[in-house]
Wavefront OBJ file of the C-alpha trace (Angstrom):
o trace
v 20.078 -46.811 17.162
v 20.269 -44.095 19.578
v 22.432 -44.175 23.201
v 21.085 -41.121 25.485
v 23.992 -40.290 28.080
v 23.646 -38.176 31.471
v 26.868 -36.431 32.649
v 29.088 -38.200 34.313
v 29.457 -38.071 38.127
v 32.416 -39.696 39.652
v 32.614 -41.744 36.284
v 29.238 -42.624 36.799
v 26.594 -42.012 34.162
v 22.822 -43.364 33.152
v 22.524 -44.164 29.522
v 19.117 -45.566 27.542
v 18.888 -46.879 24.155
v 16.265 -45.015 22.108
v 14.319 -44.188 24.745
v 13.462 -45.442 28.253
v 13.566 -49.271 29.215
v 14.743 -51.054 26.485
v 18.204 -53.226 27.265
v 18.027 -56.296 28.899
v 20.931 -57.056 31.464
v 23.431 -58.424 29.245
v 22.461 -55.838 26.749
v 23.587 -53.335 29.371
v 26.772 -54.629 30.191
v 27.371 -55.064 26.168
v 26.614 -51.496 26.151
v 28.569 -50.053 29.017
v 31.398 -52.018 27.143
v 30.935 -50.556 23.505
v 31.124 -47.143 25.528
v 35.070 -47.787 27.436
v 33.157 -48.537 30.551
v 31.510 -51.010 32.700
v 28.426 -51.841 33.994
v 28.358 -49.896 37.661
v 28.637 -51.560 40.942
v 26.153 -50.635 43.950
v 29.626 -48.941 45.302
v 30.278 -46.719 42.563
v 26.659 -45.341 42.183
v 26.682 -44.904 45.957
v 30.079 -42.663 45.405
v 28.612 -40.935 42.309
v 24.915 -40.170 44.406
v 26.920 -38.036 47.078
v 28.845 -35.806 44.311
v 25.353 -35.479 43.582
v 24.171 -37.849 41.087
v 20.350 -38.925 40.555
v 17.803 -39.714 38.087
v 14.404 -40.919 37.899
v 15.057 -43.866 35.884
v 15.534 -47.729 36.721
v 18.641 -48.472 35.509
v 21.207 -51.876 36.059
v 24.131 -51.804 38.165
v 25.976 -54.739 39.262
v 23.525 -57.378 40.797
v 20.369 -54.920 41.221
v 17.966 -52.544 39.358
v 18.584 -48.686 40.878
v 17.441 -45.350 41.013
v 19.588 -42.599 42.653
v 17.867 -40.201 44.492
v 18.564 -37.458 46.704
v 15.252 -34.974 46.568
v 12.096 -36.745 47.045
v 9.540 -36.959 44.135
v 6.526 -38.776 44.056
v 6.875 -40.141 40.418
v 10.228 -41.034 41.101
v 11.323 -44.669 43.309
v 8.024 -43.665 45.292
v 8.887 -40.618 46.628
v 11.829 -42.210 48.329
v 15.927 -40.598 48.664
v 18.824 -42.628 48.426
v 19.907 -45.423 46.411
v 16.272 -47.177 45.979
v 17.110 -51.017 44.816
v 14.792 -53.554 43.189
v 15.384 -57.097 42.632
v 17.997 -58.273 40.149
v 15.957 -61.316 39.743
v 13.874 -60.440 36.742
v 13.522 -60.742 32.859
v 12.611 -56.946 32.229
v 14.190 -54.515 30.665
v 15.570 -51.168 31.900
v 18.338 -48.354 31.237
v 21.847 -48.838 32.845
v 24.576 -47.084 34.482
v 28.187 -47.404 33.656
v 31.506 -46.772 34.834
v 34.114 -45.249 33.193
v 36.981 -45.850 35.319
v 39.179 -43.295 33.495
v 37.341 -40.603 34.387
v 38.705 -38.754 37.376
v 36.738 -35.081 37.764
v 33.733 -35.221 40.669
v 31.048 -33.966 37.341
v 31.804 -34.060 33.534
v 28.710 -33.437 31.305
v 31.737 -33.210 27.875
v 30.429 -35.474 24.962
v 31.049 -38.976 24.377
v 32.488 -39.093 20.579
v 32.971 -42.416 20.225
v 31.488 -46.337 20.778
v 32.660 -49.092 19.692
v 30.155 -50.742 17.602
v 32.143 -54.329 17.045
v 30.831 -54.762 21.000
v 27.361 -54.459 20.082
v 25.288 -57.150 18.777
v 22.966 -54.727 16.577
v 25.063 -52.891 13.928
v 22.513 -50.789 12.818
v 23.566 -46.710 12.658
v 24.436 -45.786 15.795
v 24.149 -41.999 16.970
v 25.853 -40.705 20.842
v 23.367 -38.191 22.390
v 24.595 -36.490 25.374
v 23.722 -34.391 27.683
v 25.081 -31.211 26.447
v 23.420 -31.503 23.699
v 25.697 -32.736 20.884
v 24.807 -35.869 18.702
v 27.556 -37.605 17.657
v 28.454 -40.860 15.182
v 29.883 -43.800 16.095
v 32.961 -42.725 14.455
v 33.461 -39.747 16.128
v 31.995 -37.321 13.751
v 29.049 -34.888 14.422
v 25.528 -36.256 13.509
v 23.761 -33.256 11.947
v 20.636 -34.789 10.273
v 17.307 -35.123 12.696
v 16.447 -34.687 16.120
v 16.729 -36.165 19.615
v 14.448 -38.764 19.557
v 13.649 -37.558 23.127
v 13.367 -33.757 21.738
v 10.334 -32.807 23.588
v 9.481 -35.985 25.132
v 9.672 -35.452 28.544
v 6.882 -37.586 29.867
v 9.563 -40.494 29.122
v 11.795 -39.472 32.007
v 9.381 -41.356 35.268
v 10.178 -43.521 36.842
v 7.012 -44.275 39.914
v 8.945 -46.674 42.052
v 6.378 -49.681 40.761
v 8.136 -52.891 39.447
v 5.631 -52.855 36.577
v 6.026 -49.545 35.361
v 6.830 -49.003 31.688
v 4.767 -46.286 30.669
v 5.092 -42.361 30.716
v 4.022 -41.187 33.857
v 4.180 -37.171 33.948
v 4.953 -34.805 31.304
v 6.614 -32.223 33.359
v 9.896 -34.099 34.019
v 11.897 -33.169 31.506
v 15.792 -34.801 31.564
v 17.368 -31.221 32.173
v 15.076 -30.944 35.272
v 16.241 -31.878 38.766
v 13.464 -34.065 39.036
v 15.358 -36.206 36.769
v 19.099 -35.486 37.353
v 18.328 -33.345 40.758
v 20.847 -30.675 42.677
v 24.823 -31.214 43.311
v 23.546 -31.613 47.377
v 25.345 -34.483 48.824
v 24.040 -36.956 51.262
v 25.628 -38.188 53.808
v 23.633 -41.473 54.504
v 22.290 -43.205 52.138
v 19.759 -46.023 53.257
v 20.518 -49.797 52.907
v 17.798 -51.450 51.360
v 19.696 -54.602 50.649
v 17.716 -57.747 49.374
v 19.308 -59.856 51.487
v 16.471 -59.731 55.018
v 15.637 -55.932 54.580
v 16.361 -52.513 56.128
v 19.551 -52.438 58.295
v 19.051 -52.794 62.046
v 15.408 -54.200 61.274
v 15.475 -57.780 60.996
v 13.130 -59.462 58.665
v 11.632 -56.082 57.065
v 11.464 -56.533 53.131
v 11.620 -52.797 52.551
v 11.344 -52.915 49.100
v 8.180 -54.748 48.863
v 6.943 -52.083 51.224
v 7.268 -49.122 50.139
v 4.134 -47.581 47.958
v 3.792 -47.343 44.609
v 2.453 -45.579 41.846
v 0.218 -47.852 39.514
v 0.904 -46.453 35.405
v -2.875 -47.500 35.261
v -4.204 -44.996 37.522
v -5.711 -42.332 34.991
v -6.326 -38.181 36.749
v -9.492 -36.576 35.819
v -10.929 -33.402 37.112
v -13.562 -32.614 39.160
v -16.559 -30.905 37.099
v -17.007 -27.462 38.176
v -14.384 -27.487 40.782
v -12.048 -24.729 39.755
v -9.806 -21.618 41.366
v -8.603 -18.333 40.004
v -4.982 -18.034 39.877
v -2.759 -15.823 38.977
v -2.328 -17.875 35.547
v -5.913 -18.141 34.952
v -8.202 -21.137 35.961
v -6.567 -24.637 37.230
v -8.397 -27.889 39.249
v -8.395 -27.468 43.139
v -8.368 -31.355 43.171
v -8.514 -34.354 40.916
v -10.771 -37.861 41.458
l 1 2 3 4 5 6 7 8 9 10 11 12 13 14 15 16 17 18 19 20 21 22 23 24 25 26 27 28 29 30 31 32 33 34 35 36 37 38 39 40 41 42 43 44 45 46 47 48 49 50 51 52 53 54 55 56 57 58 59 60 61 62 63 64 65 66 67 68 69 70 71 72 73 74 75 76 77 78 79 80 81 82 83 84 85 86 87 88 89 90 91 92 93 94 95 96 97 98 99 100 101 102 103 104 105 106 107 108 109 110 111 112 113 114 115 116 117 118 119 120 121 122 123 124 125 126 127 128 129 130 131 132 133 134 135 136 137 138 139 140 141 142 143 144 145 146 147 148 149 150 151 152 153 154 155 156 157 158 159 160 161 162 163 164 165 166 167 168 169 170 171 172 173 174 175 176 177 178 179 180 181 182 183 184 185 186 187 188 189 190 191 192 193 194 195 196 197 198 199 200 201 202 203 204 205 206 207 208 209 210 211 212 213 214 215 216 217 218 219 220 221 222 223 224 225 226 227 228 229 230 231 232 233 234 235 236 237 238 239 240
């Protein structure tokens, strides 16, 4: 079993087991555990988005689904900036983000060494890989044998803003890009797209079920014949 772990921002930090979307809720908070942490409240990621935090992944926090955003990209929370929330009402399974509490620098991207495997309900081998780089074992030592089971996948790493997404969406987001974790450029509002009635100040607007979305069915082809010189050689002027 392999944890993937983002820096840390504020103690705040995204992790996914083997790959994107696979812990349920209670898996999450098992997890967030088994790392010295716990799951994230709304609060914390908001604190940890203005040192700069974001991703392009659905991940749970305390009583919603999140992605942290601060530049707009259209295969990530459709194209939207902020904290954009889904429901917390739902059987599917995403990423999370946890807390460490002990943590107390604004960014740390050093390793995690260690998790505590008598938290976790699958005992199976259990590699750490963070963001720097460095694998780790559950018992602290260096995991030298294979790779990164997300070495070179970088079409894992969308996220379109569509409840139903689950499938790669783009292959040029890799997780080092800052389409995925984005810039250190804080922001000093950060909308309020509660579930509770909508959009602050705007009675009665649902703004989640509102904004658009990008379906994973939707396939790109290219137009026949319908090409440019560039400086790189040919590319499509425009896709159907």
């Amino acid at each position: 079993t392999e944890f993937i772990v983002s820096c840390r921002y504020g103690g705040v930090f995204h992790v996914e087991k083997n790959g994107r979307y696979s812990l349920t809720r209670s898996e999450a908070v098992e997890l967030c555990r088994a790392l010295n942490s716990t799951l994230a409240t709304l609060e914390q990621l908001k604190k940890a988005h203005e040192l700069g935090f974001e991703t392009c992944r659905y991940g749970f926090v305390v009583g919603y689904i999140v992605i942290p955003r601060i530049n707009p990209y259209h295969l990530c929370a459709a194209n939207n900036t902020g904290i954009y929330k889904l429901s917390a009402n739902t059987t599917a399974r995403y990423d999370a983000y946890c807390y460490n509490a002990t943590e107390t620098e604004e960014k740390t991207c050093e390793p995690i060494v260690k998790i505590d495997t008598s938290l976790l309900s699958n005992q199976d081998e259990t590699v750490i890989d963070n963001a720097d780089g460095s694998r780790y074992n559950a018992d602290g030592t260096r995991h030298t044998s294979g790779e990164s089971s997300t070495s070179g996948v970088d079409d894992e790493n969308a996220g379109s803003g569509s409840t139903h997404e689950t499938t790669p969406m783009d292959a040029s987001i890799s997780r080092s890009s800052t389409a995925y974790y984005g810039s250190p450029t804080p922001v000093s509002q950060l909308p309020d797209h509660s579930s509770g009635g909508g959009e602050k100040g705007i009675p009665g607007k649902d703004y989640d079920n509102e904004l658009p979305s990008v379906s994973p069915d939707i396939s790109l082809g290219t137009v026949a014949g319908d090409f440019h010189e560039g400086d790189d050689g040919e590319y499509p002027a425009s896709t159907s």
